[in-house]
N, C-alpha and C positions, 0 to 999 in steps of 0.2 A: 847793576840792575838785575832781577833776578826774570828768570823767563816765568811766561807764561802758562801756567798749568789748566790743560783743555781737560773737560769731561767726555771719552769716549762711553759711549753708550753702545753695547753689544748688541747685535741684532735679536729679535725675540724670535724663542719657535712659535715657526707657525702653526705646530700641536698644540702649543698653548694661548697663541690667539683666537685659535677656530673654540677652544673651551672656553675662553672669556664673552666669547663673542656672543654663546651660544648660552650661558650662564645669565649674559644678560637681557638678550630673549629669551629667557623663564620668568627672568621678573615682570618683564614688559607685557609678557601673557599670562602670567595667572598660574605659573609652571611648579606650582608651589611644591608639592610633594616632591619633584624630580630638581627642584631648587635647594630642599633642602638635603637631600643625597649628595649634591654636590658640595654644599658645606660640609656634610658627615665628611668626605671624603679629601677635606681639605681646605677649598676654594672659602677664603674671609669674609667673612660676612658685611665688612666693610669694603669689599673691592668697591673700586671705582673706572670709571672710564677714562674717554679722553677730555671730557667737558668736564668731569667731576661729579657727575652725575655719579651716586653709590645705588646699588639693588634696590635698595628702600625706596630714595627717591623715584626711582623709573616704576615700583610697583605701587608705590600713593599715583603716582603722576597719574599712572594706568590703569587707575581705580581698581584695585585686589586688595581689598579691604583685610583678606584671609593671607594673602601674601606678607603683608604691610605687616598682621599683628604674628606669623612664623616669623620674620624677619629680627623683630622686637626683638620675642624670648628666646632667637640666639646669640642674641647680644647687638646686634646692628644699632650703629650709633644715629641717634633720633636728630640730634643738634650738627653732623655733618651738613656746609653748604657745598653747593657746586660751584663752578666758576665764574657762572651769576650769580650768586649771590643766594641762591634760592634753595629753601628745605624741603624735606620733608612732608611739613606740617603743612608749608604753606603749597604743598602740590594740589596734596586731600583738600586745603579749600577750594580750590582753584577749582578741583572736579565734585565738590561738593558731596564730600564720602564721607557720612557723618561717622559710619564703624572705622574708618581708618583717623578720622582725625581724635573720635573718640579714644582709639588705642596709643595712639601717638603724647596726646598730653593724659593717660594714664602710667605711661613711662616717661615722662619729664618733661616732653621735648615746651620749650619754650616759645610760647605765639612773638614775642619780642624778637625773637635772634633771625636772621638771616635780609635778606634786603633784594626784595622787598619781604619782609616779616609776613609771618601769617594772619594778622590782622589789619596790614594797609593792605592784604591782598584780598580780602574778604569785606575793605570798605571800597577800594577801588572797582571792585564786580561788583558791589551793590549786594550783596550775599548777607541779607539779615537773620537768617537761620547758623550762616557760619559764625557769626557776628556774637550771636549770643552761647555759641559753646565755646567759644574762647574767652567768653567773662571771669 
């Protein structure tokens, strides 16, 4: 029988948690220009957290419609879910941010993909303005 092979996971610096941490309070506030300095400087535009939540997600959620569409054109992925299940797309309905959901299916992202998808989340709130830009 052969042994078992464990995955050791190294401790993380705490320099680079407090930057994570603090990366993702810019999206959460609207930290846009000082957001994207931090991508110039490195930090993935797709990072994510511990939930799965990525930048994008937490600035649609947070309604920064102007974050949501800097995030876009640095490449930040529109069709990432988080660990519910849930997008992007379907943040901005959820907060009813017609320039972010507008920017979001002008780059692809898909009202179909994540779950609850952006259009069972826009008939579930009763949201008939979100309803019909996702036609």
């Amino acid at each position: 029988m052969l042994p078992r092979l464990v995955r050791v996971t190294p401790p993380l610096d705490p320099d680079v948690v407090a930057l994570a941490e603090h990366v993702f309070d810019l999206a959460r506030s609207g930290g846009t220009d000082e957001l994207l300095a931090c991508l110039d400087a490195g930090v993935p535009a797709n990072l994510t957290n511990g939930k799965g939540d990525t930048l994008l997600v937490l600035a649609a959620y947070h309604d920064h419609p102007g974050t949501v569409a800097a995030l876009l054109h640095r490449g930040a992925d529109h069709d990432r879910v988080n660990d519910r299940g849930q997008t992007a797309l379907a943040a901005a309905v959820f907060r009813r941010s017609e320039p972010s959901v507008r920017a979001l299916l002008a780059a692809g992202a898909d009202p179909s993909h994540g779950s609850p998808d952006a259009r069972a989340t826009a008939a579930f709130f009763d949201l008939p303005e979100m309803t019909e830009l996702l036609a």
